[in-house]
Chimera marker file (.cmm) of the C-alpha trace (Angstrom):
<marker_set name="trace">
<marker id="1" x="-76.495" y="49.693" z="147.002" r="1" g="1" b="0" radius="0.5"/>
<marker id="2" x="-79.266" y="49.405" z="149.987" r="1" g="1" b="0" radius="0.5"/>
<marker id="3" x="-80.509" y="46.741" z="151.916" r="1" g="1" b="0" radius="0.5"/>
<marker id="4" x="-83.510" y="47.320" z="154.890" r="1" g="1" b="0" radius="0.5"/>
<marker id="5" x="-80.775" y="46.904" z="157.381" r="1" g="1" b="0" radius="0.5"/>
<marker id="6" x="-77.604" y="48.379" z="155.789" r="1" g="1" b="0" radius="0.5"/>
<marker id="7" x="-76.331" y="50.167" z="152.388" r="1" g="1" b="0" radius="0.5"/>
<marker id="8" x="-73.285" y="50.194" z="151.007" r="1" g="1" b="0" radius="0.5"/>
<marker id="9" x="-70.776" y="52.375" z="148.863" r="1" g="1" b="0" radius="0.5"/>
<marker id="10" x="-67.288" y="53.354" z="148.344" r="1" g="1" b="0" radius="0.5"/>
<marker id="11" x="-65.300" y="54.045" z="150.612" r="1" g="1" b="0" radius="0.5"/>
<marker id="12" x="-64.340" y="57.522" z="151.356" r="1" g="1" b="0" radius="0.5"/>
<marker id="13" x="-61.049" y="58.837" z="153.292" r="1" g="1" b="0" radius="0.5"/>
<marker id="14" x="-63.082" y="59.843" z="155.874" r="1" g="1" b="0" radius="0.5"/>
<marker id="15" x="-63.603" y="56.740" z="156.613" r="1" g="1" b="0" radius="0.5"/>
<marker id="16" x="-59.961" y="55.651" z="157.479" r="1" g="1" b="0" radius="0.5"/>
<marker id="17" x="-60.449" y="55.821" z="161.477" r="1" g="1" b="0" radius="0.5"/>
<marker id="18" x="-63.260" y="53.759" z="161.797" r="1" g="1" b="0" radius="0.5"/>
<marker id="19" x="-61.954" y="51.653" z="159.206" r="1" g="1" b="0" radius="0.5"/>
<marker id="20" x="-58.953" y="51.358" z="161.210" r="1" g="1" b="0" radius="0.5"/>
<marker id="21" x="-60.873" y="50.567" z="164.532" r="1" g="1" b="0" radius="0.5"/>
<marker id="22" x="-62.800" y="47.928" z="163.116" r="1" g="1" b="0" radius="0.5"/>
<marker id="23" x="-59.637" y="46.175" z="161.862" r="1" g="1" b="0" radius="0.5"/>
<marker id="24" x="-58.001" y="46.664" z="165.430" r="1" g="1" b="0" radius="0.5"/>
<marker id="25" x="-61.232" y="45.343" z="166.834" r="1" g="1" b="0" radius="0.5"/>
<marker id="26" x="-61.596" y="42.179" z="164.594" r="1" g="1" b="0" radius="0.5"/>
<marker id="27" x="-58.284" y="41.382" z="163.817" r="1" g="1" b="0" radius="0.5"/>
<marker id="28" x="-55.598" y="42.808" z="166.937" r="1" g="1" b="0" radius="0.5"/>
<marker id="29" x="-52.113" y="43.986" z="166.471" r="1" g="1" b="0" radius="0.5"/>
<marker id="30" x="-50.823" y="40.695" z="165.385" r="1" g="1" b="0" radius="0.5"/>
<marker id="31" x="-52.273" y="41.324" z="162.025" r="1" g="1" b="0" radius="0.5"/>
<marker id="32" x="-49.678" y="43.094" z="160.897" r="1" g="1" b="0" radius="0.5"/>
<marker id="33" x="-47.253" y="39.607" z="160.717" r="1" g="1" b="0" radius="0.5"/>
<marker id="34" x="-49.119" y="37.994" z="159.036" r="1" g="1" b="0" radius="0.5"/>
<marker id="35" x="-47.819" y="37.477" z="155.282" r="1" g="1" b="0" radius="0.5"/>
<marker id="36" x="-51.419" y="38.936" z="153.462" r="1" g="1" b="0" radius="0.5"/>
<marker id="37" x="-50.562" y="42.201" z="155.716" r="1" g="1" b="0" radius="0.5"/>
<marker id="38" x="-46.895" y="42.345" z="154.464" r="1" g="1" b="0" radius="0.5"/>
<marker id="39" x="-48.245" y="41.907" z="151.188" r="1" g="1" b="0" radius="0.5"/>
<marker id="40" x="-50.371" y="44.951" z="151.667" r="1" g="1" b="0" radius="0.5"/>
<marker id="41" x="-47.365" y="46.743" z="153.476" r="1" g="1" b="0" radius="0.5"/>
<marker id="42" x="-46.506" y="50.663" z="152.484" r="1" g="1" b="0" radius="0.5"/>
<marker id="43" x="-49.263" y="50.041" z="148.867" r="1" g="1" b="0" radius="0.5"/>
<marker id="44" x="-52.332" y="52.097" z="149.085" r="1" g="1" b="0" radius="0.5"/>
<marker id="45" x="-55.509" y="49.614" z="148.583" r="1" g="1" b="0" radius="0.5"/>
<marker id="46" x="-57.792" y="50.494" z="145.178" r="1" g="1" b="0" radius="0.5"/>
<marker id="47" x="-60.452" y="53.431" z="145.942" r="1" g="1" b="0" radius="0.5"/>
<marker id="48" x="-62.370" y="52.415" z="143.564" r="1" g="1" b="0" radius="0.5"/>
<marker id="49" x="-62.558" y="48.781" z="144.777" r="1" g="1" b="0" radius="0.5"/>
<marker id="50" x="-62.912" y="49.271" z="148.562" r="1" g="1" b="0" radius="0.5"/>
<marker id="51" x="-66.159" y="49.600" z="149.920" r="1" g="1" b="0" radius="0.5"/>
<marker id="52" x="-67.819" y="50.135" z="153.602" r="1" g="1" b="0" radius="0.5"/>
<marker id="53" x="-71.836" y="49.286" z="155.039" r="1" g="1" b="0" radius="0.5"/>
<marker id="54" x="-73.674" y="51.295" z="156.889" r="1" g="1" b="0" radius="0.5"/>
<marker id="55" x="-76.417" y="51.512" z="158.946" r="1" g="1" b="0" radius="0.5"/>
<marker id="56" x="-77.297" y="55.019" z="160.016" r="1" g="1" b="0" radius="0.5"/>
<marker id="57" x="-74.515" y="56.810" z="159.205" r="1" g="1" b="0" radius="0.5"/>
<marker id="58" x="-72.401" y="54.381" z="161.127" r="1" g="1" b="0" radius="0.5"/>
<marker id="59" x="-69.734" y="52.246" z="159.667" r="1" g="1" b="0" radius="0.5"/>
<marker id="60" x="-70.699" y="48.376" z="160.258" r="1" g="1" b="0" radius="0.5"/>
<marker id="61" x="-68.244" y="47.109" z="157.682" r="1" g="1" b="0" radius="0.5"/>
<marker id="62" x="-65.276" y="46.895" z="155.395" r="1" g="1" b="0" radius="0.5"/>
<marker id="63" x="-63.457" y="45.755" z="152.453" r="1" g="1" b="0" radius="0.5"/>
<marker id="64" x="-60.694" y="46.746" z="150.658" r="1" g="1" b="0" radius="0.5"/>
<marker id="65" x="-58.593" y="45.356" z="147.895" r="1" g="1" b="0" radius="0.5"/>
<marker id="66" x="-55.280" y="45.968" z="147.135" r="1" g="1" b="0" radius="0.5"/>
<marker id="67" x="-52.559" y="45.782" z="143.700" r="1" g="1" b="0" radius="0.5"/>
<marker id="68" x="-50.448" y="43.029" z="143.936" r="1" g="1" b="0" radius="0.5"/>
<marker id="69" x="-48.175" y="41.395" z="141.206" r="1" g="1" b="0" radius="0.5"/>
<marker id="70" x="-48.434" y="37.155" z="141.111" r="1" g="1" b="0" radius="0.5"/>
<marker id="71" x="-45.249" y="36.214" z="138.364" r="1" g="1" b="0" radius="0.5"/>
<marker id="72" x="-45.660" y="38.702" z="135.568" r="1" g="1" b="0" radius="0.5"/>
<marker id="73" x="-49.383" y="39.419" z="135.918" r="1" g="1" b="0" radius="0.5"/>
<marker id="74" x="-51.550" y="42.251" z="137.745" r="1" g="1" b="0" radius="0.5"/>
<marker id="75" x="-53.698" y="40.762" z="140.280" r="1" g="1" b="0" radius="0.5"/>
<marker id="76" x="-55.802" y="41.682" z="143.325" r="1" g="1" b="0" radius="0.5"/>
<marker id="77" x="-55.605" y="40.922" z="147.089" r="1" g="1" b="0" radius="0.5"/>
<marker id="78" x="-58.964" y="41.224" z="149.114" r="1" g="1" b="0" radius="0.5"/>
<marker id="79" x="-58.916" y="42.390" z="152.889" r="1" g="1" b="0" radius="0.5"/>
<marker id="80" x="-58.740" y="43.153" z="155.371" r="1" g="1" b="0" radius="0.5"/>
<marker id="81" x="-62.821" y="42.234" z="155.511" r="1" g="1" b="0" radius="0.5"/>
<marker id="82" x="-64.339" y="43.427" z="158.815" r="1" g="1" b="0" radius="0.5"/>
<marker id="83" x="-67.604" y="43.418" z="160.580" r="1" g="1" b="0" radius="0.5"/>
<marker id="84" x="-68.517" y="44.856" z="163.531" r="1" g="1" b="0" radius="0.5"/>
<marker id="85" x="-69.503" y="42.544" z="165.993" r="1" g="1" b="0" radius="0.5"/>
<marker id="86" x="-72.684" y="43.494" z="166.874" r="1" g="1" b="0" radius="0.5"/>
<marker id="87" x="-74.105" y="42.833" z="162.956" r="1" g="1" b="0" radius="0.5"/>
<marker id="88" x="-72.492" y="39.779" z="162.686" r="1" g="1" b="0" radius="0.5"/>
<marker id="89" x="-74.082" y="37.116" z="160.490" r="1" g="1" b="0" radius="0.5"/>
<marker id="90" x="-76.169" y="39.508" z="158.986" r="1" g="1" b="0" radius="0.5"/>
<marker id="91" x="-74.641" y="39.012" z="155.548" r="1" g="1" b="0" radius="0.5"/>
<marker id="92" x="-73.076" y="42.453" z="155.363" r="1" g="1" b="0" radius="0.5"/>
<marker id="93" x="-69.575" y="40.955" z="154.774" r="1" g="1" b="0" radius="0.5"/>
<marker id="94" x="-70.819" y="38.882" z="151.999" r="1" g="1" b="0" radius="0.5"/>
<marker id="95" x="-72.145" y="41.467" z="150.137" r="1" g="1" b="0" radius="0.5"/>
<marker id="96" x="-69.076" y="43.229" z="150.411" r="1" g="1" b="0" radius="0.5"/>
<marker id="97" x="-67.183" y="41.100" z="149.361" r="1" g="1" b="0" radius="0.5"/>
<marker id="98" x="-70.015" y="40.182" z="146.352" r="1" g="1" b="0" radius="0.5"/>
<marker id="99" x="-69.716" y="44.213" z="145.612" r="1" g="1" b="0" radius="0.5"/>
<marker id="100" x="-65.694" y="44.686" z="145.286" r="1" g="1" b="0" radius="0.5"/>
<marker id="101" x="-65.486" y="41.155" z="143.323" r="1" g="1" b="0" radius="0.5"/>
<marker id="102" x="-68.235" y="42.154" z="140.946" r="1" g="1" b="0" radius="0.5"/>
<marker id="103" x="-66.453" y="46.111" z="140.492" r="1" g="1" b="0" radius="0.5"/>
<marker id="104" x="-63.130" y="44.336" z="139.993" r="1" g="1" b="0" radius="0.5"/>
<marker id="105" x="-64.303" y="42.104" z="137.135" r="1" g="1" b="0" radius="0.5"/>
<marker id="106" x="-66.101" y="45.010" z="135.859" r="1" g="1" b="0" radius="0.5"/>
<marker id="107" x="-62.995" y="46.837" z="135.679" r="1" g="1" b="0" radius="0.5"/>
<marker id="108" x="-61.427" y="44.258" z="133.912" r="1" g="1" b="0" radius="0.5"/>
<marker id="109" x="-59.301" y="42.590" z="136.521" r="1" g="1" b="0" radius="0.5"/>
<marker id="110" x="-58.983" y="38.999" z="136.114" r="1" g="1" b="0" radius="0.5"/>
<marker id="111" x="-57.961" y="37.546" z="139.398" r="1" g="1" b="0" radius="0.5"/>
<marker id="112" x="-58.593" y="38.334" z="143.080" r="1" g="1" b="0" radius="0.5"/>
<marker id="113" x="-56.604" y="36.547" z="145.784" r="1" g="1" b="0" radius="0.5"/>
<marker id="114" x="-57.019" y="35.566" z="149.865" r="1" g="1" b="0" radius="0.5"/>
<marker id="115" x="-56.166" y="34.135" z="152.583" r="1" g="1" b="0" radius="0.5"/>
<marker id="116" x="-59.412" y="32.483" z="154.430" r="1" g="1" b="0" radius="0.5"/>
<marker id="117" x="-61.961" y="30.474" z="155.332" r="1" g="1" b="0" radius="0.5"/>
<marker id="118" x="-63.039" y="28.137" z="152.169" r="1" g="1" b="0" radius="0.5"/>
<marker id="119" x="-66.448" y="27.609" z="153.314" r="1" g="1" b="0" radius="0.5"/>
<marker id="120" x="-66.907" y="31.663" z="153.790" r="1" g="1" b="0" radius="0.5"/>
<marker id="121" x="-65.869" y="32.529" z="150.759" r="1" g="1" b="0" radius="0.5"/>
<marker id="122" x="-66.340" y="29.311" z="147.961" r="1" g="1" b="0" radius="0.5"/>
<marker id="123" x="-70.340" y="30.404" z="147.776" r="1" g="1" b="0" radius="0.5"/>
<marker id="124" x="-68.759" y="33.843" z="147.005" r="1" g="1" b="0" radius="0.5"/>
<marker id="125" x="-66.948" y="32.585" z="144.009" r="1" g="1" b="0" radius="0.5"/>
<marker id="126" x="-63.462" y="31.672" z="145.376" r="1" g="1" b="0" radius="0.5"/>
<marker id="127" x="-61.459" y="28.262" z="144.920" r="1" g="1" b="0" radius="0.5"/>
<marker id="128" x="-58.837" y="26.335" z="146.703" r="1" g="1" b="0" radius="0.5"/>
<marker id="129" x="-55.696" y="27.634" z="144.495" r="1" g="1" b="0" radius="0.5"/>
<marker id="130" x="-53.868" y="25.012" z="143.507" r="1" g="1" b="0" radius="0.5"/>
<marker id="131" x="-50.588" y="24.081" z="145.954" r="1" g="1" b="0" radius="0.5"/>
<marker id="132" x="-47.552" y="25.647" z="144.611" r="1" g="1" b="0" radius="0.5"/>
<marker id="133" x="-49.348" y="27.321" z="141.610" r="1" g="1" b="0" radius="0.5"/>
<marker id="134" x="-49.134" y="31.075" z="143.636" r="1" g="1" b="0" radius="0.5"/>
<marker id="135" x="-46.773" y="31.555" z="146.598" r="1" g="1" b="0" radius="0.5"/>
<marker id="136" x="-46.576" y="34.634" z="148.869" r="1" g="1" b="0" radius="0.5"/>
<marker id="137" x="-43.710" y="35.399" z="150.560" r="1" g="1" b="0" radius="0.5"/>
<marker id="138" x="-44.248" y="33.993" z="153.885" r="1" g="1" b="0" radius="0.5"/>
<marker id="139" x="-45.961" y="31.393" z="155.510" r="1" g="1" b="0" radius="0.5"/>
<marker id="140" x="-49.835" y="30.324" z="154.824" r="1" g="1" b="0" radius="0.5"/>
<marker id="141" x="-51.629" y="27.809" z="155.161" r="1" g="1" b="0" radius="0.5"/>
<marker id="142" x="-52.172" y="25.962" z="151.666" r="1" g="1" b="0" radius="0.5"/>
<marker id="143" x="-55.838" y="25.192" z="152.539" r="1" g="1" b="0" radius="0.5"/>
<marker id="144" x="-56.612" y="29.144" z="153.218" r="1" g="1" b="0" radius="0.5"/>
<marker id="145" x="-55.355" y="30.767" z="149.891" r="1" g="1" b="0" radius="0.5"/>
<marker id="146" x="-57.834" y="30.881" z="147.791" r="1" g="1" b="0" radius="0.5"/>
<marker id="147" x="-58.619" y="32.869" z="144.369" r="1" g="1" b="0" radius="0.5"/>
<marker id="148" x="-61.613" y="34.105" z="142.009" r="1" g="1" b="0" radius="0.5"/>
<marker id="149" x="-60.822" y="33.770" z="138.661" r="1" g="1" b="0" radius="0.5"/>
<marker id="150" x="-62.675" y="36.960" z="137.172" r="1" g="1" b="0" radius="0.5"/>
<marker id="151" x="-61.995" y="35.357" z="133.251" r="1" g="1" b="0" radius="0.5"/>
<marker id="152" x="-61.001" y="32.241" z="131.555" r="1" g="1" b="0" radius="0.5"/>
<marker id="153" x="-57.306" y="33.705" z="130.927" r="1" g="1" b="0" radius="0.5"/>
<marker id="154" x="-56.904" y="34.171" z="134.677" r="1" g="1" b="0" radius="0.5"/>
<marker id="155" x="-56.443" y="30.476" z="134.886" r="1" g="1" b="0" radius="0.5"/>
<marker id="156" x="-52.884" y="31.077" z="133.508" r="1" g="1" b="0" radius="0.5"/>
<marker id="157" x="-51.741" y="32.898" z="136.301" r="1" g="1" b="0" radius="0.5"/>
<marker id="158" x="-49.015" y="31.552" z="138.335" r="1" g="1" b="0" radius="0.5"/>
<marker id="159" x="-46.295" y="32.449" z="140.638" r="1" g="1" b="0" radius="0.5"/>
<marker id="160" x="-45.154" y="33.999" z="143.516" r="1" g="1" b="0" radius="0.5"/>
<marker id="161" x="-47.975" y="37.294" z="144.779" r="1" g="1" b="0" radius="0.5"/>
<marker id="162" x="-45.682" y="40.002" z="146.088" r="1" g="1" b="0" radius="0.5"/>
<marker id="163" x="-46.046" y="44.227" z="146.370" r="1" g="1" b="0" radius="0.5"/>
<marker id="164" x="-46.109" y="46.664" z="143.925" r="1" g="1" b="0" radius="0.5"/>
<marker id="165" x="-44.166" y="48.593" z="145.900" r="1" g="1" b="0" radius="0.5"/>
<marker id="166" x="-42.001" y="50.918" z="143.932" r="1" g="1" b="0" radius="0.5"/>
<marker id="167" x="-43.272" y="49.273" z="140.358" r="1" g="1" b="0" radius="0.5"/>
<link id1="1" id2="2" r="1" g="1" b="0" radius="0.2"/>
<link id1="2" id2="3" r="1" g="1" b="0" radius="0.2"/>
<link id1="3" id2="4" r="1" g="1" b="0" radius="0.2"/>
<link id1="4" id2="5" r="1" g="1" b="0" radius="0.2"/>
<link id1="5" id2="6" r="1" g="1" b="0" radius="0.2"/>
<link id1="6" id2="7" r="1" g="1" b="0" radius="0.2"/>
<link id1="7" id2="8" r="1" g="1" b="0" radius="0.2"/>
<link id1="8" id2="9" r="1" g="1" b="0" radius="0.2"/>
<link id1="9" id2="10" r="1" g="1" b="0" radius="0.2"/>
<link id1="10" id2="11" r="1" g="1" b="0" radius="0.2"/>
<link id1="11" id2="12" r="1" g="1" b="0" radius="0.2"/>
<link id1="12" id2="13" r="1" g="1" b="0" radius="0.2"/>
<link id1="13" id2="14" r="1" g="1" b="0" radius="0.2"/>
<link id1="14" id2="15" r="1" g="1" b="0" radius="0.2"/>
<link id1="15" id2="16" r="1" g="1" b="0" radius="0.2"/>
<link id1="16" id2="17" r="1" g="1" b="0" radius="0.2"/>
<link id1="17" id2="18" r="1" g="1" b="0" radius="0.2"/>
<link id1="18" id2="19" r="1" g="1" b="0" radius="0.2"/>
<link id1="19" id2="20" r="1" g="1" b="0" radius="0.2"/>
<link id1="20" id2="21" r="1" g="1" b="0" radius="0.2"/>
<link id1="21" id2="22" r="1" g="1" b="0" radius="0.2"/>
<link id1="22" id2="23" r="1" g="1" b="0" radius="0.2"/>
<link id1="23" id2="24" r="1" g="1" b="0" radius="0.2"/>
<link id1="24" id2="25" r="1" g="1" b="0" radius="0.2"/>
<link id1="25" id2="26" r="1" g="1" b="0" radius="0.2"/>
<link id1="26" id2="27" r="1" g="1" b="0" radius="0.2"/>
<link id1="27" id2="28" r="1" g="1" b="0" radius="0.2"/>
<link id1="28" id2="29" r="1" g="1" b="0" radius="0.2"/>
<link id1="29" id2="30" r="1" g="1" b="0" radius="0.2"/>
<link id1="30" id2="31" r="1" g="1" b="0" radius="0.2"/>
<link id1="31" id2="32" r="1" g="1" b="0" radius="0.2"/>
<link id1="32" id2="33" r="1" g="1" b="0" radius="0.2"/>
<link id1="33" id2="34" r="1" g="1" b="0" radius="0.2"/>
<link id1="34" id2="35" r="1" g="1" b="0" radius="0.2"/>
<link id1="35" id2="36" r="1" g="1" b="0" radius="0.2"/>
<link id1="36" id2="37" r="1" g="1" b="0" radius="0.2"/>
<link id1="37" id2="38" r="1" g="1" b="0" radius="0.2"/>
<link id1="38" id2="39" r="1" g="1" b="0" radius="0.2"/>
<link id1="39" id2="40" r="1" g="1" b="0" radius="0.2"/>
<link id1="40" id2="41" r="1" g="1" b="0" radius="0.2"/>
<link id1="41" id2="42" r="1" g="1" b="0" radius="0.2"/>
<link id1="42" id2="43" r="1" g="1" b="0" radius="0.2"/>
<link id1="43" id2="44" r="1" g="1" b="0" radius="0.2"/>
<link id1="44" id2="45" r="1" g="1" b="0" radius="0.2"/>
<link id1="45" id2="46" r="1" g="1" b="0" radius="0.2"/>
<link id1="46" id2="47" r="1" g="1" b="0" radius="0.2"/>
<link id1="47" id2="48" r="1" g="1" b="0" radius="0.2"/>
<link id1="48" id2="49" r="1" g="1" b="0" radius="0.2"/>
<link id1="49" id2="50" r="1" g="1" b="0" radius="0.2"/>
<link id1="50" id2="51" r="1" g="1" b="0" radius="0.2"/>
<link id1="51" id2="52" r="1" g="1" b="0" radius="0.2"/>
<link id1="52" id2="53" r="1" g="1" b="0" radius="0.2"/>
<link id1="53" id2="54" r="1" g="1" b="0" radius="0.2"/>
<link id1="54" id2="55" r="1" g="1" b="0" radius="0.2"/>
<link id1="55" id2="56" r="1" g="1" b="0" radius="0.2"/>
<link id1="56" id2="57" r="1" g="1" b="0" radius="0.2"/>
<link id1="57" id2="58" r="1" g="1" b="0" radius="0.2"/>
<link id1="58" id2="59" r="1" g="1" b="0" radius="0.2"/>
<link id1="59" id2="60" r="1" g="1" b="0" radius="0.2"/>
<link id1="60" id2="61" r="1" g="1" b="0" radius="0.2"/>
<link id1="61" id2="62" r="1" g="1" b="0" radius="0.2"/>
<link id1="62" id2="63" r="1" g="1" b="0" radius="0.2"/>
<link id1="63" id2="64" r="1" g="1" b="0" radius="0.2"/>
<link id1="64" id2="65" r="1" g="1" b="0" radius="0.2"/>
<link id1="65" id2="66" r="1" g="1" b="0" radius="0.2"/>
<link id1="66" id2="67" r="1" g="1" b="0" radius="0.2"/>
<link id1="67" id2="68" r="1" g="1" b="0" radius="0.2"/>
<link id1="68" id2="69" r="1" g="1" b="0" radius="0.2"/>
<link id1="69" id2="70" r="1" g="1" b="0" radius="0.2"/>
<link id1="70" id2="71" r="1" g="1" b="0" radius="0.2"/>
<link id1="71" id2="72" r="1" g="1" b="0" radius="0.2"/>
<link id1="72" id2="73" r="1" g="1" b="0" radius="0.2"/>
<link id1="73" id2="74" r="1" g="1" b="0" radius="0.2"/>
<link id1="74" id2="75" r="1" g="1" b="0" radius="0.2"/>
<link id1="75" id2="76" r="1" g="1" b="0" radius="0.2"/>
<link id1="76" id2="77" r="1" g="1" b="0" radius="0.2"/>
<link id1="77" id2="78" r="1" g="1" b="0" radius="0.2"/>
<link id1="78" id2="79" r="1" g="1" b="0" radius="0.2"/>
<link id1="79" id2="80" r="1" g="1" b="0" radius="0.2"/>
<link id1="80" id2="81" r="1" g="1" b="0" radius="0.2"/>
<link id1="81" id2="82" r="1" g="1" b="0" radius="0.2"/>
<link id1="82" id2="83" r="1" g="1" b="0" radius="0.2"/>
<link id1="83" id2="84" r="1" g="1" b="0" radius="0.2"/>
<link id1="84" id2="85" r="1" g="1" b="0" radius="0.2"/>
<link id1="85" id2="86" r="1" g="1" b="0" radius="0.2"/>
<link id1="86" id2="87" r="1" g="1" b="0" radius="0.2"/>
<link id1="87" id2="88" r="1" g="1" b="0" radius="0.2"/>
<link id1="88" id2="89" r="1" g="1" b="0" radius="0.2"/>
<link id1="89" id2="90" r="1" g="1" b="0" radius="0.2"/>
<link id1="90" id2="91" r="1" g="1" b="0" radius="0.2"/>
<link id1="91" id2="92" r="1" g="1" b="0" radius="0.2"/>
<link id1="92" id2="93" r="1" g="1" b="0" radius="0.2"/>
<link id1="93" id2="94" r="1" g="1" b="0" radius="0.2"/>
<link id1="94" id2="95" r="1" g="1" b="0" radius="0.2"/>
<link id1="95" id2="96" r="1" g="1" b="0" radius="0.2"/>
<link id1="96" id2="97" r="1" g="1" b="0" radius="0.2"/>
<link id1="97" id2="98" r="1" g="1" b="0" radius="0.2"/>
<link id1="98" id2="99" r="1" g="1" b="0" radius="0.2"/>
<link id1="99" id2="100" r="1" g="1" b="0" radius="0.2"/>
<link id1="100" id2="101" r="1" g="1" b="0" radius="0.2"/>
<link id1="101" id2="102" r="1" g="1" b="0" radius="0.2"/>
<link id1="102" id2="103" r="1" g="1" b="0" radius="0.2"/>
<link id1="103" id2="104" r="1" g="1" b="0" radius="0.2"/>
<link id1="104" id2="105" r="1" g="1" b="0" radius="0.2"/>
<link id1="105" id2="106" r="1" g="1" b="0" radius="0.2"/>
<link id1="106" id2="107" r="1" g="1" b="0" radius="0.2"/>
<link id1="107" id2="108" r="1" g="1" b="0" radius="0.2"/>
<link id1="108" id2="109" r="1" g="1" b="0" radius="0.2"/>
<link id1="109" id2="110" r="1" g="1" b="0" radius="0.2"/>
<link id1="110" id2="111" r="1" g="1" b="0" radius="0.2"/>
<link id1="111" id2="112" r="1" g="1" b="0" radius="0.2"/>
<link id1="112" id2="113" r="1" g="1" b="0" radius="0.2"/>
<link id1="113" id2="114" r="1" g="1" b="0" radius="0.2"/>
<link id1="114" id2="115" r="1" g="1" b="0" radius="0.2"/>
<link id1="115" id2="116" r="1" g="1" b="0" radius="0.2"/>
<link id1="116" id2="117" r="1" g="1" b="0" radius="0.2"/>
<link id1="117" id2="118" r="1" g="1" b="0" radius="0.2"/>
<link id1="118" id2="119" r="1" g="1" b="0" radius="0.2"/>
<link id1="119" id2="120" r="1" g="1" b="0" radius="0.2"/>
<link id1="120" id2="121" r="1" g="1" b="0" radius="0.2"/>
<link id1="121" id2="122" r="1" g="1" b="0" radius="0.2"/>
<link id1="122" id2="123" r="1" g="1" b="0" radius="0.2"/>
<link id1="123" id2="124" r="1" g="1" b="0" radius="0.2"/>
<link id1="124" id2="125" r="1" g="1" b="0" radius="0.2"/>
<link id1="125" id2="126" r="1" g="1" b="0" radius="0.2"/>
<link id1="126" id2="127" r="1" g="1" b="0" radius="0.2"/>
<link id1="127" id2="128" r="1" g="1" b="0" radius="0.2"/>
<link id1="128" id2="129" r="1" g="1" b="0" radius="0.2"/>
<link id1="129" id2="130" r="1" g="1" b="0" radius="0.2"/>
<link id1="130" id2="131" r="1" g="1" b="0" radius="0.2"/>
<link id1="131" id2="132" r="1" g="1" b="0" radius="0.2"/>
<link id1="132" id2="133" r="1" g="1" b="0" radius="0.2"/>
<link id1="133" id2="134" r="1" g="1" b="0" radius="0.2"/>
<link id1="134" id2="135" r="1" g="1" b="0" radius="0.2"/>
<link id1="135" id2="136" r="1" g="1" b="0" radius="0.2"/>
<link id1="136" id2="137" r="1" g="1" b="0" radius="0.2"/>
<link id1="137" id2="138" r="1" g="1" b="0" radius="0.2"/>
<link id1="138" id2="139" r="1" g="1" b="0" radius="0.2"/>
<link id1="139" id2="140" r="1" g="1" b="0" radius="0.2"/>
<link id1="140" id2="141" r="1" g="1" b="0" radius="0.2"/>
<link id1="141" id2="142" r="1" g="1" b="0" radius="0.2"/>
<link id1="142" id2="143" r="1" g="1" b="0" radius="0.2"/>
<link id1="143" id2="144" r="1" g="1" b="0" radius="0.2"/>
<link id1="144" id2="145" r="1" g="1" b="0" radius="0.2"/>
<link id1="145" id2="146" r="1" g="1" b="0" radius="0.2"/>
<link id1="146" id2="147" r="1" g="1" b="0" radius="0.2"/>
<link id1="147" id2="148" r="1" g="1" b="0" radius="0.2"/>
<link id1="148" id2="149" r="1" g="1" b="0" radius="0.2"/>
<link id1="149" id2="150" r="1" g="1" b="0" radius="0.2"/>
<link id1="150" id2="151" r="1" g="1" b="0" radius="0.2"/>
<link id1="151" id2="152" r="1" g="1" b="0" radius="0.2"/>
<link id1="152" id2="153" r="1" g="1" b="0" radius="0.2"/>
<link id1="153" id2="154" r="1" g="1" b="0" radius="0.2"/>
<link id1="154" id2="155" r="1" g="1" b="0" radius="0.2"/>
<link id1="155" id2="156" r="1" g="1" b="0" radius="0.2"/>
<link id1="156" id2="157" r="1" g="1" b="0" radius="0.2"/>
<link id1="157" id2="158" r="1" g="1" b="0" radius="0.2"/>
<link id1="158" id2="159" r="1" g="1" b="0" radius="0.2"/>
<link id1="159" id2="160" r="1" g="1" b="0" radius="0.2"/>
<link id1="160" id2="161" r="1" g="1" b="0" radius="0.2"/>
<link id1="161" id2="162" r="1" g="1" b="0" radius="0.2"/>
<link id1="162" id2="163" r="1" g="1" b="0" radius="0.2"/>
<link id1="163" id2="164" r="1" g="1" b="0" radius="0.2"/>
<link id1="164" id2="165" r="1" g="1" b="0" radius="0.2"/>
<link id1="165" id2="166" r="1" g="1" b="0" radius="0.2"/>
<link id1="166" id2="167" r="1" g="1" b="0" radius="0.2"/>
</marker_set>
């Protein structure tokens, strides 16, 4: 996937320490509090759902989704997303996050969850999820969680998002 300014593909595990030093860059250590990095906590994110731009051989962005479980049902939890400063606004972390949706629905995944900004991501295909009708296990703010229904059966999921640690 190319674009006059960046291109895009999967990410490889080379990538890990710039991955890593965009994240520390964009998001600091308090990430790692936060209840969508708990959820995330000790589970390897998809390979074949994470994705990075370039420009010039040099990493400019990331995405990266990750199993999760919401009540009996397989789901998907995007981030972290991260763009290096320098590009921002340049739509590179849309068309991330347009790339992994589109690859997860391919794949026959039916739901992809998040905690963010609703007027980032609702041209990208996410809703407000209903209060109460997913939990995580910790604090959010209801007005950041937000899900793409990849199917008309992922309308009947419901319940509390945690790991897939040891499942």
């Amino acid at each position: 996937m190319t674009d006059p300014f960046f291109s895009i593909r999967l990410e490889q595990p080379g990538d890990c320490p710039a991955i890593d030093l965009l994240n520390d860059a964009a998001f600091g250590p308090g990430r790692f509090a936060r209840t969508a990095y708990r959820l995330r906590e000790g589970v390897p994110h998809d390979p074949a759902l994470s994705f990075v731009a370039l420009t010039d051989d040099r990493l400019m962005g990331s995405v990266r989704l990750t199993p999760i479980a919401i009540g009996g049902d397989d789901a998907l939890l995007l981030g972290p997303l991260a763009v290096n400063p320098e590009v921002s606004g340049r739509g590179i972390g849309r068309r991330l996050v347009r790339v992994a949706v589109e690859e997860a629905a391919a794949l026959g995944h039916r739901l992809v969850l998040l905690v963010g900004d609703a007027p980032y991501y609702a041209p990208l295909g996410f809703e407000l999820v209903t209060p109460g009708a997913i939990t995580l296990p910790g604090p959010v703010d209801p007005r950041r969680l937000l899900a793409a229904r990849l199917g008309d059966s992922a309308h009947d999921i419901k319940g509390e998002a945690r790991s897939i640690r040891g499942r």
